[in-house]
Every structure is written in C-alpha cells, then in structure tokens.
BAKOL-946815 format. One record per atom (N, C-alpha, C): atom name; x, y, z. Coordinates in steps of 0.1 Angstrom, whole numbers, plus 5000, padded with zeros to 4 digits. Each point is the difference from the previous one (the first is absolute). Layout:
N
{bamar CA, {X, Y, Z}}
...
***
This chain:
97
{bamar N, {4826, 4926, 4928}}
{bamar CA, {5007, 5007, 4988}}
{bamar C, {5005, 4988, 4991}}
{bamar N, {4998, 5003, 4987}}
{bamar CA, {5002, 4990, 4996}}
{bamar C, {5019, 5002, 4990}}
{bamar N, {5000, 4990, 4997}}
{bamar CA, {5015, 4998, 4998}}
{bamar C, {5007, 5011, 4989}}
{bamar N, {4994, 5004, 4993}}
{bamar CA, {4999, 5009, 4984}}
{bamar C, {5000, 5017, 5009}}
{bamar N, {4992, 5000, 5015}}
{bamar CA, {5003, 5011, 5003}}
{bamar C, {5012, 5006, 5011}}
{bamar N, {4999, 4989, 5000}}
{bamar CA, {5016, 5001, 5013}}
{bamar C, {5015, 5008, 4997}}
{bamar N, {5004, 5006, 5007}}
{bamar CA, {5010, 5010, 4997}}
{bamar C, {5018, 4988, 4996}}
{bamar N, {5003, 5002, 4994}}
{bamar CA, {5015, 4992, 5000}}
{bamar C, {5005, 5008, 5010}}
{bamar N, {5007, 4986, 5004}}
{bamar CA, {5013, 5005, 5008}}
{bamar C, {5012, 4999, 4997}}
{bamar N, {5013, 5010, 5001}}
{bamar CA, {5009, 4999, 4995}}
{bamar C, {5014, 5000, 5010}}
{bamar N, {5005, 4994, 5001}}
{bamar CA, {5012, 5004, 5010}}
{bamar C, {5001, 4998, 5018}}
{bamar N, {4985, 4998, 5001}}
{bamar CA, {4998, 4997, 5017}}
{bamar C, {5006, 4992, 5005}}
{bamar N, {5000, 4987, 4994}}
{bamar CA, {5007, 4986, 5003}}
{bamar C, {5018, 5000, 5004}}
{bamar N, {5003, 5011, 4984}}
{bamar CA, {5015, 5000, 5002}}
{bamar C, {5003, 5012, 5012}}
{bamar N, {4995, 5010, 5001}}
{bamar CA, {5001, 5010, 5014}}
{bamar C, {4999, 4991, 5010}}
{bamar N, {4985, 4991, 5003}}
{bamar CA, {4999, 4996, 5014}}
{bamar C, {5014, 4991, 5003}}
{bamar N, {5005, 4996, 4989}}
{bamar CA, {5010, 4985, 5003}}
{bamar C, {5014, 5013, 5006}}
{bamar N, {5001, 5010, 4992}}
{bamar CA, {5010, 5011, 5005}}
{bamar C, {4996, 5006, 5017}}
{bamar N, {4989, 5004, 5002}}
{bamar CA, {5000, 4997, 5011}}
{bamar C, {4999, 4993, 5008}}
{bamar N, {4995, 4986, 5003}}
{bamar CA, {5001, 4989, 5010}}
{bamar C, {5020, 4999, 4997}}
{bamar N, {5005, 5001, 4987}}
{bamar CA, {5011, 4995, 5004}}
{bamar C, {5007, 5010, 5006}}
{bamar N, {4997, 5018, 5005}}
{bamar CA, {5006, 5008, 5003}}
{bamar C, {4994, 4999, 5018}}
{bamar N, {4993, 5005, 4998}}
{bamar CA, {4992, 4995, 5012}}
{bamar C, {4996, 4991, 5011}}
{bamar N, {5003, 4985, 4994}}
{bamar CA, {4994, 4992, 5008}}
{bamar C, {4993, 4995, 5009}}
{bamar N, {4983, 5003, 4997}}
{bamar CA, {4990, 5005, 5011}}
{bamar C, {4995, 4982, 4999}}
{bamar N, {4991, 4999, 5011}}
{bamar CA, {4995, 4985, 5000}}
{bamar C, {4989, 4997, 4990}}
{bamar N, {4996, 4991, 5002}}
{bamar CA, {4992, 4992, 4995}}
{bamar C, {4985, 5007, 4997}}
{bamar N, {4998, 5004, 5013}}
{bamar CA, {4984, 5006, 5000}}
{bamar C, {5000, 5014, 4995}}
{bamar N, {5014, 5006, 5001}}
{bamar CA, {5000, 5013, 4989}}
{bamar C, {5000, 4998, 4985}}
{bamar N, {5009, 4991, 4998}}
{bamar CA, {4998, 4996, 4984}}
{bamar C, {4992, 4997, 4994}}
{bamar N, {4990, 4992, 5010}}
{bamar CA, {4991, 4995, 4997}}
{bamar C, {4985, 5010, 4996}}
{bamar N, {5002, 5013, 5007}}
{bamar CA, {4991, 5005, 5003}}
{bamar C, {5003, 5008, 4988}}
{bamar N, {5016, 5009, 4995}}
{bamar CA, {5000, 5008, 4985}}
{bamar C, {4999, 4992, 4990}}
{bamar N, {5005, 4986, 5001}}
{bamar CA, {4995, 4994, 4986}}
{bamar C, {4985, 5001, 4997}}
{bamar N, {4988, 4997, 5011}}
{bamar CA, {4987, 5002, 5002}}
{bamar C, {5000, 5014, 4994}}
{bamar N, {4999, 5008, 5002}}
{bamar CA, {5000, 5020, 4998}}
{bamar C, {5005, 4999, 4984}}
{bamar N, {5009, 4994, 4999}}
{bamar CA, {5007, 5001, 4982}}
{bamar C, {4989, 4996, 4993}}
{bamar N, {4990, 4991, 5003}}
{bamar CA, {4993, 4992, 4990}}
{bamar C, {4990, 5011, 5001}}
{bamar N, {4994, 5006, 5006}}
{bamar CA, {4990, 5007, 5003}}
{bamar C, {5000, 5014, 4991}}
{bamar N, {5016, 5001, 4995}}
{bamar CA, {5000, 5012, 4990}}
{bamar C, {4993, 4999, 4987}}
{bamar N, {5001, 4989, 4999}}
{bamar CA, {4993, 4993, 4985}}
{bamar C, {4986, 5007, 5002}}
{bamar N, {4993, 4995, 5014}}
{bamar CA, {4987, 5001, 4995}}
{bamar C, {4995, 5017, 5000}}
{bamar N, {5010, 5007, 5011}}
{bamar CA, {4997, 5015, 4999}}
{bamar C, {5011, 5005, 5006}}
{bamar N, {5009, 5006, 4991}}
{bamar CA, {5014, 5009, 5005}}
{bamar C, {5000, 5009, 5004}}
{bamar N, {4984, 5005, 5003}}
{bamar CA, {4998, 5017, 5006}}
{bamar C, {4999, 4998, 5014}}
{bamar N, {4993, 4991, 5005}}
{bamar CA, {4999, 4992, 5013}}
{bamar C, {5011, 5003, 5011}}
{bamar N, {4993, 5012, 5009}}
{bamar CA, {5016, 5004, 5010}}
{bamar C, {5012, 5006, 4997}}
{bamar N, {5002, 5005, 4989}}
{bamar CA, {5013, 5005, 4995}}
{bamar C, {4995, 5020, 4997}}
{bamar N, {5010, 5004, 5000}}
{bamar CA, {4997, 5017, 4997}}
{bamar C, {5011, 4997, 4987}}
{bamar N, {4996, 5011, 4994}}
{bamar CA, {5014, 5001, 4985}}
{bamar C, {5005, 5011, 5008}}
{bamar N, {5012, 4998, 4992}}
{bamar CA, {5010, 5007, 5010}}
{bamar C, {5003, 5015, 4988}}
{bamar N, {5002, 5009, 5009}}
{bamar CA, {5003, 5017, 4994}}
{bamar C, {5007, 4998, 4991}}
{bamar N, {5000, 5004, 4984}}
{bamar CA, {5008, 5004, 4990}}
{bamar C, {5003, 4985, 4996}}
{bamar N, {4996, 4990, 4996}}
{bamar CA, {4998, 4988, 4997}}
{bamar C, {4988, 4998, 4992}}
{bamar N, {4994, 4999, 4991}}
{bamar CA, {4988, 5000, 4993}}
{bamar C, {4995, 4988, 5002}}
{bamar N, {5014, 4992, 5003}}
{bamar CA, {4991, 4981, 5003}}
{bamar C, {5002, 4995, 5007}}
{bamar N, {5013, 5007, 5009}}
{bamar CA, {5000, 4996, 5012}}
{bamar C, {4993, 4995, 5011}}
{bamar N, {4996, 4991, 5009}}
{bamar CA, {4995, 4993, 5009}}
{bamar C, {5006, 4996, 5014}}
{bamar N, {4998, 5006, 5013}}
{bamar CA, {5006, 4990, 5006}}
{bamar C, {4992, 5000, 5015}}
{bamar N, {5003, 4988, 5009}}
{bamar CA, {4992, 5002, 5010}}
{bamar C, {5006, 4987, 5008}}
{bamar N, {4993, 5004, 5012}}
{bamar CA, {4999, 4984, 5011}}
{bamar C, {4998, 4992, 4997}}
{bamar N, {5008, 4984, 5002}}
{bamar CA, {4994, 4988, 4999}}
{bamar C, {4992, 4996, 5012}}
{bamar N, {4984, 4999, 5001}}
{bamar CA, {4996, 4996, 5011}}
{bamar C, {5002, 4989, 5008}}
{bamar N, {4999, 5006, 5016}}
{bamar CA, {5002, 4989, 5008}}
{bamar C, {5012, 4997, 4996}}
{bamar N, {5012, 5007, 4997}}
{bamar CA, {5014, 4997, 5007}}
{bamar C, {5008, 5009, 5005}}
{bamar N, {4995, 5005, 5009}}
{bamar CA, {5005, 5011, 5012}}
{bamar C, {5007, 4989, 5009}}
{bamar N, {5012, 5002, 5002}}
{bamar CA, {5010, 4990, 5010}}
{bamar C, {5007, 5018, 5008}}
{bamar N, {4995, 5000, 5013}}
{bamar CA, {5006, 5006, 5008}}
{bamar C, {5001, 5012, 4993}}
{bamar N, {5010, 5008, 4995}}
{bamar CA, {5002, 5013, 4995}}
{bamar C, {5003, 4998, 4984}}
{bamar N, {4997, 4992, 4996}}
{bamar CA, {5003, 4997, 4983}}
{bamar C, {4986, 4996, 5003}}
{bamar N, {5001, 5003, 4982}}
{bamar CA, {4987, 4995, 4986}}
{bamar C, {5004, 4998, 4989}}
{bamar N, {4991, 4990, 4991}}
{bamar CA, {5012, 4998, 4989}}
{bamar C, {4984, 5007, 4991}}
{bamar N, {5010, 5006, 4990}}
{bamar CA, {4994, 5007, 4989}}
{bamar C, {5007, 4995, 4983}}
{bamar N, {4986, 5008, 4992}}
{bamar CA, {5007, 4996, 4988}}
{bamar C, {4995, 5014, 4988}}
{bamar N, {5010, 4996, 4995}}
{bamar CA, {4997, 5017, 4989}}
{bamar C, {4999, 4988, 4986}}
{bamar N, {4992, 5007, 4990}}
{bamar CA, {5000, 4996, 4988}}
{bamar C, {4994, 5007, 4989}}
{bamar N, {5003, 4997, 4989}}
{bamar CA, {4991, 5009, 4991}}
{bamar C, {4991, 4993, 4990}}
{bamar N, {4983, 5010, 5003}}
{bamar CA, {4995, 4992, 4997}}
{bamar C, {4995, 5003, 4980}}
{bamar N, {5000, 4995, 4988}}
{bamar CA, {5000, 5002, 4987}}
{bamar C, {4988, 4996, 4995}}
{bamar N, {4991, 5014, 5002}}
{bamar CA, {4985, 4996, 4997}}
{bamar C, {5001, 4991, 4983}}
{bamar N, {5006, 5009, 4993}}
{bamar CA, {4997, 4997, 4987}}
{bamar C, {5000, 4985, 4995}}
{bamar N, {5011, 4994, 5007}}
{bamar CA, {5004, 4987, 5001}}
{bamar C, {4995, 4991, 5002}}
{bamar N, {4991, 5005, 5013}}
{bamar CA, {4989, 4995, 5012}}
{bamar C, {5014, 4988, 5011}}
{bamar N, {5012, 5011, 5003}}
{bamar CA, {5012, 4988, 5007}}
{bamar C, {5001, 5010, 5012}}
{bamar N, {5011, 4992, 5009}}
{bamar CA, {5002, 5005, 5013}}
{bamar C, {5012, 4999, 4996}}
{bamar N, {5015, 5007, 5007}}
{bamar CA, {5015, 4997, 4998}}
{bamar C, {5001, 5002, 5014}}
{bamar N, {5005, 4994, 5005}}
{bamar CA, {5008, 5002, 5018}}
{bamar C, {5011, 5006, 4995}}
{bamar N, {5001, 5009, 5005}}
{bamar CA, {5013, 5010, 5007}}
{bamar C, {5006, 4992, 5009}}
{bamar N, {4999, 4999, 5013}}
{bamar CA, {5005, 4996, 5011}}
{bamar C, {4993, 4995, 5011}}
{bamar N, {5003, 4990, 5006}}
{bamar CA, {4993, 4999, 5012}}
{bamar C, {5012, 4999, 5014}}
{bamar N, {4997, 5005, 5009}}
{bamar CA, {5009, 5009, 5013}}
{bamar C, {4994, 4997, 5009}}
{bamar N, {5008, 4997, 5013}}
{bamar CA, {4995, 5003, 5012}}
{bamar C, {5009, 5011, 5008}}
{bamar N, {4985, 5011, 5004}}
{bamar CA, {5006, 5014, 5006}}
{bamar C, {5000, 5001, 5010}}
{bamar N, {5003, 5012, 5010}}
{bamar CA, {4998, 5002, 5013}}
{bamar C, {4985, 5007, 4999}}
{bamar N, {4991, 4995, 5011}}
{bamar CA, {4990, 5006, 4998}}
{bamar C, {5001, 5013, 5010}}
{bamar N, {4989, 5009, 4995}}
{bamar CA, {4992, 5006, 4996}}
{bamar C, {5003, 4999, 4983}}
{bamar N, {4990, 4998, 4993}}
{bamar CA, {5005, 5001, 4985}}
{bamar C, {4995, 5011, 4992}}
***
C-alpha cells in the first residue's frame, strides 16, 4: 500500500499514552497495541464490528492481548470522507468482551 493510500491516524498515540499511563501493562503489551495502532492505517475494518446506532463507530479486540480475564480493546471512528481514523479510547476489560 502505498503512502497516498494509507488511512490517517488521529488520536491513537494520545489515547494509548492515556492508557499505559492508566493502566500500566508491560512492555510486551504496549508493545503489541502500539503494533495493532499502526495497522489501522493500512485497514481500519480489519477485526472491528461498528457498533449499533453509531454510523462510524468501530470497535474491537486488540490481538493477542488476552492477560488472564482482561483484553484490551479500542473504539474509534472511522471518517471515510476524510480517508482518517479518530480513536475514541483504548481500555482494558474483563473478558468475555
């Protein structure tokens, strides 16, 4: 994919820093949603359901970070017209999610 097609990202960086600083999960977790953030660029539809009564809503599992009975998740919306992503939030829940 070349660079002219790639989706912006908007807000992921400042959410993730809001969660590690709420959360503080290790190294190989951070490691692994910063990896997943970048990946929205190339396809934001990738694993996520839109959520009911939300037109742009998005949200879903970050893979491969299931710790015990938590999973960290992220909602965002995604603005075709714009061709951008906006993070909502990124959370870690009790699983089942």
């Amino acid at each position: 994919m070349t660079p002219a097609q790639a989706w912006e990202l908007r807000r992921f960086l400042e959410a993730f820093d809001e969660w590690a600083e709420l959360e503080e999960p290790d190294a190989d977790l951070r490691t692994m949603v910063l990896a997943w953030i970048f990946t929205r660029a190339e396809d934001p539809y990738e694993g996520v359901k839109r959520q009911p009564g939300f037109p742009n809503l998005w949200f879903g599992r970050v893979p491969r970070t299931q710790r015990e009975w938590e999973v960290v998740v992220c909602s965002y919306w995604i603005m075709e017209q714009e061709h951008a992503v906006r993070c909502d939030r990124i959370a870690t829940l009790n699983s089942p999610v």
